[in-house]
C-alpha positions as CSV (number, residue, x, y, z in Angstrom):
1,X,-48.6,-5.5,-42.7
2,X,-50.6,-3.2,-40.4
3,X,-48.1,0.1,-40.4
4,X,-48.4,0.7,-36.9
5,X,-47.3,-3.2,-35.9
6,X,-44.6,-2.4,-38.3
7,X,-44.2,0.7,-36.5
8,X,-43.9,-1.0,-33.3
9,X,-41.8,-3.8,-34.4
10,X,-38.9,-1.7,-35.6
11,X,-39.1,0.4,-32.8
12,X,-38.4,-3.1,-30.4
13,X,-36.0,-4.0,-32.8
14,X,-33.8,-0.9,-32.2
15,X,-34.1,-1.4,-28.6
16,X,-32.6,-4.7,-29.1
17,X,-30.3,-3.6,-30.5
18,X,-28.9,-1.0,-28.8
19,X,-29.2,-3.1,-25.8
20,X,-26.9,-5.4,-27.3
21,X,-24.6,-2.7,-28.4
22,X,-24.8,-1.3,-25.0
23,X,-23.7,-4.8,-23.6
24,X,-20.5,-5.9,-25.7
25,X,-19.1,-2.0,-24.9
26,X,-20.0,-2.1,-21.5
27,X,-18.6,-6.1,-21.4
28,X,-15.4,-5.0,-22.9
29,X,-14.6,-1.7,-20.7
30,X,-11.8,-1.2,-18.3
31,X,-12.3,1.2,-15.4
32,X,-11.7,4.9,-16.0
33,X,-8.3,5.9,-14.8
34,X,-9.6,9.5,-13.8
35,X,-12.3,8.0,-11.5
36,X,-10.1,7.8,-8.2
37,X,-11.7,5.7,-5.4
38,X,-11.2,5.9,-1.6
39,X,-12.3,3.6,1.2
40,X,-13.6,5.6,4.2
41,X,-13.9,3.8,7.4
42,X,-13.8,4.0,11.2
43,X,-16.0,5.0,14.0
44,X,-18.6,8.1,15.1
45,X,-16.4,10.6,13.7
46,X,-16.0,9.1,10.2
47,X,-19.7,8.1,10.3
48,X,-20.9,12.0,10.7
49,X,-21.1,13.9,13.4
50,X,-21.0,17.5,12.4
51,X,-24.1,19.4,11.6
52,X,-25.7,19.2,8.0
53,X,-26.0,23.2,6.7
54,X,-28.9,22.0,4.5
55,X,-28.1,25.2,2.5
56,X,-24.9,24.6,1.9
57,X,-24.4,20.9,2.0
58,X,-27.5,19.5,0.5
59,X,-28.4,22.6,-2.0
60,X,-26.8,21.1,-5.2
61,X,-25.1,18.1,-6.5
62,X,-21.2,18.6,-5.5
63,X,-19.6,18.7,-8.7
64,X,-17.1,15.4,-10.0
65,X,-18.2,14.1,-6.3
66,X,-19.8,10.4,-6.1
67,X,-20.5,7.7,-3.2
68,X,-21.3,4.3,-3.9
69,X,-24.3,3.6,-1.4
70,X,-23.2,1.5,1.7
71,X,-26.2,0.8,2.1
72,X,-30.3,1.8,1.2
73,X,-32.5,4.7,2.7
74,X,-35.2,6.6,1.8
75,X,-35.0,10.3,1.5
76,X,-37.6,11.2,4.3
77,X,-35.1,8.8,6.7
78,X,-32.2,9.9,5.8
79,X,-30.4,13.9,8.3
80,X,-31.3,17.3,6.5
81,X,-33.3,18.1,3.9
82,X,-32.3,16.1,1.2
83,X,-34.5,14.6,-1.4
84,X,-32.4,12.0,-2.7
85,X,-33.3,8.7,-1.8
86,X,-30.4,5.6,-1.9
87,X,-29.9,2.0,-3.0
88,X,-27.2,-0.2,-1.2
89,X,-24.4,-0.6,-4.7
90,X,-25.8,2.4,-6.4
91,X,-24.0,5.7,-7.1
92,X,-25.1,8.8,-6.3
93,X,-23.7,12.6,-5.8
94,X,-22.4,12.7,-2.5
95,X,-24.8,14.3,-0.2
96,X,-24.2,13.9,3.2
97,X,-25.4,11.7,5.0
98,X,-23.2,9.1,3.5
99,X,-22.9,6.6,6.1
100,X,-26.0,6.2,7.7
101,X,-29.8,7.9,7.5
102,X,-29.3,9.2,10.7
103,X,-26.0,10.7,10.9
104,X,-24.4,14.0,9.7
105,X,-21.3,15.5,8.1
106,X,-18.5,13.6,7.7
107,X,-14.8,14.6,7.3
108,X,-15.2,12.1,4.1
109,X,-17.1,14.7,3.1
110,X,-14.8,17.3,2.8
111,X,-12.2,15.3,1.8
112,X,-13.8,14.3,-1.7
113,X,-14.9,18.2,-2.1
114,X,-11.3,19.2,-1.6
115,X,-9.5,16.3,-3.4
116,X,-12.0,17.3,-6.5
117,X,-11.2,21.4,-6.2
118,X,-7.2,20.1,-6.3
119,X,-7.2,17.8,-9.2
120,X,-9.2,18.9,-12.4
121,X,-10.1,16.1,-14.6
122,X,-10.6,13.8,-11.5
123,X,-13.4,12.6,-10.2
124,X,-13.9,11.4,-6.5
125,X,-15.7,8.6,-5.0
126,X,-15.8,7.3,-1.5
127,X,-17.0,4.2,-0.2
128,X,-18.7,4.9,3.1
129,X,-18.5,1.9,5.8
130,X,-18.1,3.5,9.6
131,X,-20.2,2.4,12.9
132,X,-20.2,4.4,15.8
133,X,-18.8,3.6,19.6
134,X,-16.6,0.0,17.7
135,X,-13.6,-1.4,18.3
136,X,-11.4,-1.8,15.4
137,X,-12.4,-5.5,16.0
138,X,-15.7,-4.8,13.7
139,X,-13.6,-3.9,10.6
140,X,-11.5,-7.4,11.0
141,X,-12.9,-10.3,9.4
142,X,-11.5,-13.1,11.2
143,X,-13.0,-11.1,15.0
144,X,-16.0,-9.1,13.8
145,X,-18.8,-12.0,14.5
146,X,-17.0,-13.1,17.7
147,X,-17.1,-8.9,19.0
148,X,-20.7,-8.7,17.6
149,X,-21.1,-11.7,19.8
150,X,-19.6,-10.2,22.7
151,X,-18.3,-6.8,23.8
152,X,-20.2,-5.3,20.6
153,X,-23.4,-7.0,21.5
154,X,-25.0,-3.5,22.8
155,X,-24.1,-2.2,19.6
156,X,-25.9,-4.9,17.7
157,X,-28.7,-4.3,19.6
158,X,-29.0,-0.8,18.4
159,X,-29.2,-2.1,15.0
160,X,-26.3,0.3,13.4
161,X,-24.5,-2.6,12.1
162,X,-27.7,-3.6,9.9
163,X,-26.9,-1.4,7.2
164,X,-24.0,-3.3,6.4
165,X,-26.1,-6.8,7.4
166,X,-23.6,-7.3,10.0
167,X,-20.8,-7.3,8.3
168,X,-18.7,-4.6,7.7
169,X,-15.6,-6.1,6.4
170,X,-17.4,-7.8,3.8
171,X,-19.6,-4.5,3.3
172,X,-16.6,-2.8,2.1
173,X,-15.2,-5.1,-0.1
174,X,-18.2,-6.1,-1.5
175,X,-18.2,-2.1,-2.7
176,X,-14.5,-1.8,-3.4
177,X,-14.9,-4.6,-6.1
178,X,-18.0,-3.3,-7.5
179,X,-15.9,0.1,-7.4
180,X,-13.0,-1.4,-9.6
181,X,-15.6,-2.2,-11.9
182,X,-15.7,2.0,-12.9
183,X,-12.7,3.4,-11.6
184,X,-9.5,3.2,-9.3
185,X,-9.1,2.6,-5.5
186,X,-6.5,5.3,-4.5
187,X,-6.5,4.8,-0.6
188,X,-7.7,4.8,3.0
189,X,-9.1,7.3,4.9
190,X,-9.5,6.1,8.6
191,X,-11.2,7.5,12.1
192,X,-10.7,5.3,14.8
193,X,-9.8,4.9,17.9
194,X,-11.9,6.4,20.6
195,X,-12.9,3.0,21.8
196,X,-9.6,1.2,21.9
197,X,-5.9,1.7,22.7
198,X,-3.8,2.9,20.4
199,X,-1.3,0.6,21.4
200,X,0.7,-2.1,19.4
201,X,-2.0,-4.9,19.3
202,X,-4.4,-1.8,17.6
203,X,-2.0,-0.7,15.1
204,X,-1.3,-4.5,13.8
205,X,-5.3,-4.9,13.6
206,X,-5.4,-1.7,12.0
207,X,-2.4,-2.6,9.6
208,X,-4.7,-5.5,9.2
209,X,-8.2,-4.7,8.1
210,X,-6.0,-2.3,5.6
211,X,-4.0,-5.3,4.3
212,X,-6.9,-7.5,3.8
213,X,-8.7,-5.1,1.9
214,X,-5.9,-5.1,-0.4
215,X,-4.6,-8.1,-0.7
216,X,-8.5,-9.1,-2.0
217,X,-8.6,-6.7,-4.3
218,X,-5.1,-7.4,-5.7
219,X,-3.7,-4.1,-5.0
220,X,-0.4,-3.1,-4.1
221,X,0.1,-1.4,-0.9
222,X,3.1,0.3,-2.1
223,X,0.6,2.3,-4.2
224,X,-2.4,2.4,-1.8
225,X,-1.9,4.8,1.0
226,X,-3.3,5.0,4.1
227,X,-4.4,8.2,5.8
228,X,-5.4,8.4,9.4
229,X,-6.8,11.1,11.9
230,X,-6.2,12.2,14.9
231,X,-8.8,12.6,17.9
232,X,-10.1,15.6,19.4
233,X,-7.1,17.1,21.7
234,X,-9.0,20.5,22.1
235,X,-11.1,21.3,25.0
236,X,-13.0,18.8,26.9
237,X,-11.6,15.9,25.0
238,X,-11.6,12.2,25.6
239,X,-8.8,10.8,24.0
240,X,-5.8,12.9,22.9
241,X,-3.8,11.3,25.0
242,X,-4.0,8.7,22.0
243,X,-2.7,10.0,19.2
244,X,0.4,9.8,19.9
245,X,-0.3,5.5,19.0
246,X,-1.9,7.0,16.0
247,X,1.4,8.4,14.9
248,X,2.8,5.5,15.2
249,X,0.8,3.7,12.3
250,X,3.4,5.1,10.1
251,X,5.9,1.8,11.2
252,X,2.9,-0.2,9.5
253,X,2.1,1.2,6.4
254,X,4.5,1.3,3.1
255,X,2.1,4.8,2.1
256,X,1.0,6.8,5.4
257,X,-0.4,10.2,6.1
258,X,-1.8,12.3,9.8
259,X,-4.4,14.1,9.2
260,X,-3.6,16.6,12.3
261,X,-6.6,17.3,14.5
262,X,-4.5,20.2,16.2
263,X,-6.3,23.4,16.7
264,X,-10.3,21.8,16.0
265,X,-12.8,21.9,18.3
266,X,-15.2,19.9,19.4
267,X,-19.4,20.2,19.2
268,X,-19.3,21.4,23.0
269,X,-21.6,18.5,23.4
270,X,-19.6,15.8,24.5
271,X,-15.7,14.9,24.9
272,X,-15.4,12.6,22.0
273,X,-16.7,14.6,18.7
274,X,-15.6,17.5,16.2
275,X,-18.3,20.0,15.8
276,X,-18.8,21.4,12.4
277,X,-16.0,23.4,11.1
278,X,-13.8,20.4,13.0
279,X,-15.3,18.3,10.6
280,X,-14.7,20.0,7.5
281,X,-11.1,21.5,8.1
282,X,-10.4,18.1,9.2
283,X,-11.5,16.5,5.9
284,X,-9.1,19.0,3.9
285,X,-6.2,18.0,5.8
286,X,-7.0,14.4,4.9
287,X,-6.8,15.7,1.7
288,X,-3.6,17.3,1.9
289,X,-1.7,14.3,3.5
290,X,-3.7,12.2,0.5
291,X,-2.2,14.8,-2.4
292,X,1.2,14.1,-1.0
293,X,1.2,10.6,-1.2
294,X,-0.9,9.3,-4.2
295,X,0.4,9.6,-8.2
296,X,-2.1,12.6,-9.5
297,X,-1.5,11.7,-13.2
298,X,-4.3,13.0,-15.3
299,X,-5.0,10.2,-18.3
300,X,-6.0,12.7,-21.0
301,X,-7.6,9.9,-23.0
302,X,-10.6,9.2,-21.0
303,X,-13.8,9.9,-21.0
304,X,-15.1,12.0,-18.5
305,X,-17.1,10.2,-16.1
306,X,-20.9,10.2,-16.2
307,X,-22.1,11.3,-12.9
308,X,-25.2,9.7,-13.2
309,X,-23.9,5.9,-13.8
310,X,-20.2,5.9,-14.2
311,X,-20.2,2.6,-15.8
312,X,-21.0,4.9,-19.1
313,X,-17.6,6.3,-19.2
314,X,-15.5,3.3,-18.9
315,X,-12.1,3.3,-20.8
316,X,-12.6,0.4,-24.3
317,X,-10.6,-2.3,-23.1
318,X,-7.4,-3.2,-26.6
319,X,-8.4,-6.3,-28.3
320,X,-8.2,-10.1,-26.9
321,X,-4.6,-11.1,-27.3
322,X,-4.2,-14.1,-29.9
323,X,-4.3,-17.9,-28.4
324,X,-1.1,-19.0,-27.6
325,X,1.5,-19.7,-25.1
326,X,1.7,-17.0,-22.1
327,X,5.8,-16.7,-22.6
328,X,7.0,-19.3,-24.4
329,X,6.0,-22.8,-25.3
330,X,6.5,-25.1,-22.0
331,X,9.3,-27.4,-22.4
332,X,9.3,-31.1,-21.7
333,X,10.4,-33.2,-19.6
334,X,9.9,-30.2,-17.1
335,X,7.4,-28.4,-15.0
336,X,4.3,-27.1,-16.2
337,X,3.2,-24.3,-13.3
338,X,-0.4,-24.0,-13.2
339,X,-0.3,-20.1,-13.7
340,X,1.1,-19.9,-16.8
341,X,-2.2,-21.3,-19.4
342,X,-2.3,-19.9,-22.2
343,X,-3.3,-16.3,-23.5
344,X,-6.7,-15.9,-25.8
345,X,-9.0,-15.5,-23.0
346,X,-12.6,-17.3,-21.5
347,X,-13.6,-20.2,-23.8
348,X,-10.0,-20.7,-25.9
349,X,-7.5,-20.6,-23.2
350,X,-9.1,-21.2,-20.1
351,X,-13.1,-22.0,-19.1
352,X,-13.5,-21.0,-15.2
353,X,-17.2,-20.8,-13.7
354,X,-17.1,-17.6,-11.4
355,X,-16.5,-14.4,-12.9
356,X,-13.0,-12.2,-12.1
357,X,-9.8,-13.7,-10.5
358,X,-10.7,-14.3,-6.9
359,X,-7.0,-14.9,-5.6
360,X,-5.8,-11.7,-7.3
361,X,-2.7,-12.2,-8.3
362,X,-0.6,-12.0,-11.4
363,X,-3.4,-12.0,-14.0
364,X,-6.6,-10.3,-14.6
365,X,-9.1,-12.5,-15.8
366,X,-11.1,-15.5,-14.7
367,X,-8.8,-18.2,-13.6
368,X,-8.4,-17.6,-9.5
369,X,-4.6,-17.3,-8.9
370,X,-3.9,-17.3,-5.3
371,X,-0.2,-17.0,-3.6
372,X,0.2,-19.2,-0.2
373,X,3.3,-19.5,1.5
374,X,5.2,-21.4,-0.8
375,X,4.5,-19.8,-4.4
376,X,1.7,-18.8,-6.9
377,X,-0.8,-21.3,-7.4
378,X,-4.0,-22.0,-9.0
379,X,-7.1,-22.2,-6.8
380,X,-10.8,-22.5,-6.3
381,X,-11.2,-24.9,-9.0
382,X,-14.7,-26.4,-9.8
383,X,-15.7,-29.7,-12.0
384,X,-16.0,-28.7,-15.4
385,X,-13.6,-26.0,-15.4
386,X,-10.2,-26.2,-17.7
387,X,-7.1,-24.4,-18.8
388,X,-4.7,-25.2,-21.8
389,X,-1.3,-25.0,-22.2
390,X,1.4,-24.7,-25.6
391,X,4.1,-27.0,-24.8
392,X,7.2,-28.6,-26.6
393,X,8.2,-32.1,-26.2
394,X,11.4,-32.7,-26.5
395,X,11.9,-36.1,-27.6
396,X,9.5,-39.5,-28.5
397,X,9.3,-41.7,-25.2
398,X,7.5,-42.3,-21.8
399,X,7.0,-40.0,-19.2
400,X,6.3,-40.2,-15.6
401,X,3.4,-37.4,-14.6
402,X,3.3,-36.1,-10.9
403,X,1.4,-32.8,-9.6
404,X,2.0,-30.3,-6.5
405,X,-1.3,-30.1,-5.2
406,X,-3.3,-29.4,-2.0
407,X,-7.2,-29.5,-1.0
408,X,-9.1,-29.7,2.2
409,X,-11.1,-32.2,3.7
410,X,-12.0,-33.5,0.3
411,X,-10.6,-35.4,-2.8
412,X,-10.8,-32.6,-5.8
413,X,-9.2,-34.0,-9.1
414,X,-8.2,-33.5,-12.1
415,X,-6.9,-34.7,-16.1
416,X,-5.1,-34.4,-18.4
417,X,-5.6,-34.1,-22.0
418,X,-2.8,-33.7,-25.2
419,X,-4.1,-33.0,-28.0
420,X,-7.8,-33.9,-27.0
421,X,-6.7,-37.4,-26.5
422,X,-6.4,-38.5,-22.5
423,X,-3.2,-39.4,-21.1
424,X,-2.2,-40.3,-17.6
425,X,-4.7,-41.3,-14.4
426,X,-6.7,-38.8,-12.7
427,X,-4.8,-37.0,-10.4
428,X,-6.2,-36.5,-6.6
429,X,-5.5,-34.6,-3.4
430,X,-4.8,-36.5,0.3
431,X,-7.2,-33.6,1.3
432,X,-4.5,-32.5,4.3
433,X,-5.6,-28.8,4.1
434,X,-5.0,-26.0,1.4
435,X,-1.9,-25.1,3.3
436,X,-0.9,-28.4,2.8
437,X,0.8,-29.2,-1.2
438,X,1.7,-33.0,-1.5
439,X,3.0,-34.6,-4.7
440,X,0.4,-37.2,-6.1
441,X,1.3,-39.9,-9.4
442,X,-0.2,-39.4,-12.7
443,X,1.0,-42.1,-14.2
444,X,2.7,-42.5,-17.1
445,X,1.9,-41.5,-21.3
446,X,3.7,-41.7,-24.4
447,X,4.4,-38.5,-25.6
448,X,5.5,-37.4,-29.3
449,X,8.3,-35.0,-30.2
450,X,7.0,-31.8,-31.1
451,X,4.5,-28.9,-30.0
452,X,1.1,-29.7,-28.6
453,X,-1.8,-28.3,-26.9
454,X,-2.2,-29.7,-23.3
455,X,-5.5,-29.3,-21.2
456,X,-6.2,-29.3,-18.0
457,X,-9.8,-30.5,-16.8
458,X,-11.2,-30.2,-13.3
459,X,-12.9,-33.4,-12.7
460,X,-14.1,-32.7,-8.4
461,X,-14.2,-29.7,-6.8
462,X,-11.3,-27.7,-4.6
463,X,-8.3,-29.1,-5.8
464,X,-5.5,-26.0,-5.8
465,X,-2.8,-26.7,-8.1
466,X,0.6,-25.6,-8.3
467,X,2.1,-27.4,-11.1
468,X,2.6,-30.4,-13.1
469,X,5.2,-32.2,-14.1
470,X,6.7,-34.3,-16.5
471,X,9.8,-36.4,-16.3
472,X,11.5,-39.2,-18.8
473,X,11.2,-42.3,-18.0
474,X,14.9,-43.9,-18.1
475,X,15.7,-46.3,-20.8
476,X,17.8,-49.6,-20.0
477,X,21.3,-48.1,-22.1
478,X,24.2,-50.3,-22.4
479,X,27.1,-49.2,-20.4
480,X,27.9,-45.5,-20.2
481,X,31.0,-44.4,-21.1
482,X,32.2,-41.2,-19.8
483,X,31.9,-39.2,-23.3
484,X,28.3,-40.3,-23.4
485,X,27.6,-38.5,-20.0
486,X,25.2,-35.7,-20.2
487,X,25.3,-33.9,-16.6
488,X,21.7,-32.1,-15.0
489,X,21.5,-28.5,-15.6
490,X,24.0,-26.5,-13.8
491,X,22.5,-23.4,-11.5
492,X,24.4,-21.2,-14.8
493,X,21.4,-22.3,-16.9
494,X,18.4,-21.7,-15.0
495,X,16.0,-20.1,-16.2
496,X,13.9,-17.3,-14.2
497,X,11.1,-15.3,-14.6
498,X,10.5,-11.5,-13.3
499,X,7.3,-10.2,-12.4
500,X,6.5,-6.7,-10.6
501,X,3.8,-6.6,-7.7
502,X,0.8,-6.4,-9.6
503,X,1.5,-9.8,-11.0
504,X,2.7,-8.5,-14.8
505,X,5.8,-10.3,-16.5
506,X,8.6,-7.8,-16.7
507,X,11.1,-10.2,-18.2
508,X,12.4,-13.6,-18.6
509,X,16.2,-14.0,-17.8
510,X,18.9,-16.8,-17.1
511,X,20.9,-16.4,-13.9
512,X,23.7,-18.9,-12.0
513,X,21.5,-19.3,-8.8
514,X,18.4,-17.6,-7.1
515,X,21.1,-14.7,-5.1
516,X,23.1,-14.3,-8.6
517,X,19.3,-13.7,-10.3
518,X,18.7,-11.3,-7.1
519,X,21.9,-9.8,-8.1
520,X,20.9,-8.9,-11.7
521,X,17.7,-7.3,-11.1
522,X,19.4,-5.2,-8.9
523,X,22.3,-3.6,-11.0
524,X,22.4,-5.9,-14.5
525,X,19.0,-5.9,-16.0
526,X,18.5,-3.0,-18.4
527,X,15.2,-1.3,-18.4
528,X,14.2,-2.0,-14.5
529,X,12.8,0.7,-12.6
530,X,12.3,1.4,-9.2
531,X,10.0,-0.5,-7.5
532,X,9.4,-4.0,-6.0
533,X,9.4,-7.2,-7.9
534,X,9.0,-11.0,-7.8
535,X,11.7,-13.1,-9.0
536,X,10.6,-16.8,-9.5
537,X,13.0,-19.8,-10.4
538,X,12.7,-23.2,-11.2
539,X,11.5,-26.2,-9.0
540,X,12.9,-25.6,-5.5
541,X,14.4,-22.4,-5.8
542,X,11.1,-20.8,-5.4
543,X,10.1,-16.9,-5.4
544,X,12.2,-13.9,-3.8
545,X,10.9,-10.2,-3.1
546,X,13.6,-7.4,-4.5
547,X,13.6,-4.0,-4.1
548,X,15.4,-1.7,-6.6
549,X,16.7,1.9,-5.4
C-alpha cells in the first residue's frame, strides 16, 4: 500500500475515533455543579444602558464569566470596541453588550463579575433576554403575541424583539434548557417596571413569567431565587414612586432579594436610566442579595469549566441502573400508575421519541411526566413509543382492565402486552380535553400467578395516562359463611409513597389514612429533613404537599 494513503488512512481513522470517544463522554455527562446559571431579564435597564469603558470592559476576557448568546451579531454591529463576534446558543466570555448589538452596560454585567470575585471555584453564566420600553406582558407566554399585537406594536416595529424572533419567553427557555445541559440554573435577576404599575396584577404576572420558567425546567422554586431591582429614585427620576410595589414581590416568591437602587444616579440624560457607576454598583448589590439567598457549596470533584465550550467539563454521569422494577414489583389485582416503568433506561425500560422529560417532573430521563390538577401523569405520548413494567400477579384467574386517561380532540390509544403476548382491547380516550381523565374498558385477560414483564405500547398519538388497572373478576362461590369473609383493605394498610420536590423517592411507608401518613412525615419518619415533600397514596386518596420545620 502506497505509505502516504496509509498515512492518511490512519490519521482518519483516529479522528473517528476520537470523535466517537468524544461522543459517548459527552452522551453520558451531567452538568457541572460549579457552573452556576442565572436568568437575566427585564426592560432598558437590564438590557444596558450605561456606558461601555472599552478599556476596562472590553479589554480582556472577564475571568470564570460566560453568557450564552441570546441571540447573533457581528462584532462591527455590536457597542464598543469589541472584536468578538456572537451566535444565538453559543457561549462566549461576557463582554458587554450582552443583550443586544446596540446596547451598553448592564447591571448583569456586574453582577456575574462580582458573583465570580465572591465564590472561587464558580463559574458564572447569565442568560441575557431584556427589551427595552415593555410591559411585563412580553415576558408572559400566554399575553406576549396578543401585546406585540397591540400596545407593543410600536415596539415591534422597531424590530428589538427580532433578536429573540418575537418571542421572548420562549427565547429564554429555549437557553435555560440548553443551559442545564452544562451547568446549574441558580436564579433570577429582574429589571422591570418602568412601563407598568407595580401594583397587584404586575406582581402576579411577574410571580408568573418566574414560575413558568421553572416549572418547565423542573426546578424547584424553593431553591431558585428571585432578585429584583429597584428604579431610579435619585434626581430627575420617573418612577420611584414604584418601588415601593417592587418590595412587595417578596409576598410572591418562596426565595426573594432587593437589589436597592438608593443613593445611584441616573445618566443625566433622561428620567428613566442609571448612568454608569448606577449600573455597576447596582449589579453588586444584585449580587449581594443573590449570595444571601442561594446554597454556595463548592463540589470539589468537578472539573473546572472550559471557558471556551463548557460542555468539555461536564461531570461523568454513574453507570445505568440495572432493568428492573422502579420500587418494588407492582402487585395485582391493583393499580399500575403510569410513572412508575421500570429502571434500565432508553431501549430496555422505556422507548420515548423526543429527547429529555418535557413535563419535568419526578424523573430525569425521556418519558414526559407531567403533574395536572389531579396527580402525576404520563404525557405527550406518540405511536410507537412504550414503557415496561415488573409486576406480581397474585393468583391464576380473569381480570377486568380499565385506564385513567385523558386526550384532546382526538382518540390517542394504547396496549397492552405481558410477557410479549397481547392481552386486553386497545384502550382509547373520549378526547374531552387533557384536563379531562375518564376511565375507559380494557377488557378482560387471563393472567398467571407469578412475576411478569408488562408493556405498555402507544398505538395513536396524545393519549396522557395516569394509570392502569387491574381488578379480579368475581367467581360464582357457593354460599359465604362468615369465617370465609375476607374484608377490603383497611386505611391501616395503605400503602404510600414519599417523594421530595424535585420528583426523587425518599421512602415508601404504610400509614392508617392520607392525614395519619401527613402525620408521620411530620414527626415519625426517621431520616426526613427539612424541606417540602409529596406524599402520594393509593387510588383516591391522591397527593398532599408537606412541609417539615
Amino acid at each position: 500500500m502506497d505509505l502516504k494513503k496509509a498515512s492518511d488512512f490512519l490519521t482518519m481513522a483516529l479522528w473517528l475515533v476520537g470523535g466517537i470517544l468524544m461522543l459517548s463522554t459527552l452522551a453520558s455527562a451531567a452538568p457541572n455543579p460549579n457552573f452556576h446559571i442565572y436568568i437575566a431579564y427585564g426592560q432598558s435597564n437590564m438590557a444596558g444602558n450605561g456606558d461601555i469603558d472599552p478599556s476596562v470592559d472590553q479589554a480582556t476576557d472577564p475571568k470564570n464569566f460566560l453568557m450564552i448568546a441570546s441571540h447573533t451579531a457581528s462584532a462591527s454591529s455590536r457597542s464598543g470596541r469589541t472584536t468578538q463576534s456572537i451566535e444565538m446558543g453559543k457561549w462566549y466570555p461576557a463582554i458587554p453588550p450582552m443583550f443586544h448589538a446596540f446596547e451598553n452596560l448592564s447591571p448583569a454585567d456586574y453582577f456575574g463579575r462580582a458573583m465570580v470575585d465572591s465564590l472561587p471555584g464558580v463559574t458564572v453564566g447569565i442568560i441575557p433576554v431584556a427589551i427595552g420600553a415593555v410591559s411585563i406582558r412580553a415576558f408572559d407566554k400566554d399575553q406576549y403575541e396578543s401585546y406585540f399585537r397591540g400596545d407593543g406594536k410600536d415596539i415591534m416595529s422597531w424590530g428589538w424583539p427580532r433578536d429573540y424572533d418575537n418571542n421572548p419567553p420562549g427565547r429564554i427557555l429555549e437557553l435555560a434548557k440548553k443551559a442545564q445541559e452544562v451547568g446549574v440554573i441558580k436564579g433570577f435577576i429582574f429589571h422591570q417596571g418602568e412601563s407598568d404599575g407595580t401594583d397587584d396584577n404586575w406582581r402576579r404576572t411577574v410571580y408568573k413569567t418566574y414560575k413558568d420558567i421553572v416549572d418547565a425546567l423542573g426546578l424547584d422554586e424553593n431553591e431558585v431565587p428571585f432578585v429584583a431591582g429597584e428604579l431610579l429614585q435619585e434626581g430627575n427620576n420617573c418612577c420611584g414612586s414604584k418601588n415601593g410595589g417592587i418590595a412587595q414581590l417578596k409576598n410572591n416568591f418562596k426565595k426573594f432579594g432587593l437589589a436597592s437602587s438608593k443613593g445611584l444616579q441616573g445618566n443625566g440624560k433622561d428620567p428613566y436610566h442609571f448612568g454608569r457607576a448606577g449600573v455597576i454598583e447596582l449589579g453588586r448589590r444584585y449580587c449581594s442579595e443573590m449570595l444571601k439567598l442561594i446554597d454556595k457549596t463548592i463540589d470539589p470533584d468537578a472539573p473546572p469549566v472550559n471557558l471556551v465550550d463548557p460542555s468539555q467539563s461536564t461531570v461523568p454521569d454513574e453507570p445505568p441502573e440495572e432493568y428492573g422494577p422502579y420500587t418494588d414489583p407492582i402487585e395485582i389485582p391493583g393499580k399500575v400508575q403510569a410513572e412508575n416503568y421500570n429502571k434500565g433506561g432508553a431501549g430496555k425500560a422505556y422507548y420515548d421519541l423526543n429527547k429529555g422529560n418535557e413535563g419535568g417532573k419526578l424523573r430525569k430521563d425521556d418519558v414526559d411526566i407531567y403533574q395536572p390538577n389531579m396527580g402525576i401523569v404520563v404525557g405527550y405520548n406518540q405511536k410507537g413509543e412504550w414503557l415496561k413494567y415488573t409486576v406480581n400477579v397474585a393468583a391464576d384467574g380473569e381480570y377486568e382492565i380499565s385506564a385513567n386517561v385523558a386526550s384532546d380532540n382526538t382518540t390517542g390509544s394504547f396496549v397492552l402486552y405481558m410477557d410479549d403476548e397481547r392481552i386486553g382491547d386497545e384502550m382509547a380516550s373520549a378526547g374531552q380535553g387533557f384536563d379531562n381523565f375518564t376511565e375507559v374498558s380494557g377488557g378482560k385477560a387471563i393472567l398467571k400467578a407469578g412475576e411478569h414483564e408488562l408493556k405498555l405500547e402507544i398505538t395513536n398519538d396524545w393519549i396522557d395516562i395516569d394509570y392502569v388497572e387491574f381488578k379480579a373478576v368475581a367467581k360464582d362461590d357457593p354460599p359465604i359463611r362468615i369465617a370465609n369473609v375476607r374484608f377490603s383493605m383497611t386505611e391501616a394498610e395503605s400503602n404510600f409513597t414519599l417523594f421530595d420536590m424535585q420528583g426523587h423517592l425518599v421512602t415508601n411507608f404504610k400509614a392508617a389514612g392520607m392525614d395519619a401518613a401527613v402525620d408521620m412525615v411530620k414527626h415519625g419518619l426517621k431520616g426526613i429533613r427539612q424541606g417540602v415533600y409529596l406524599v402520594r397514596g393509593p387510588g383516591k386518596l391522591g397527593m398532599k404537599k408537606v412541609s417539615v420545620f
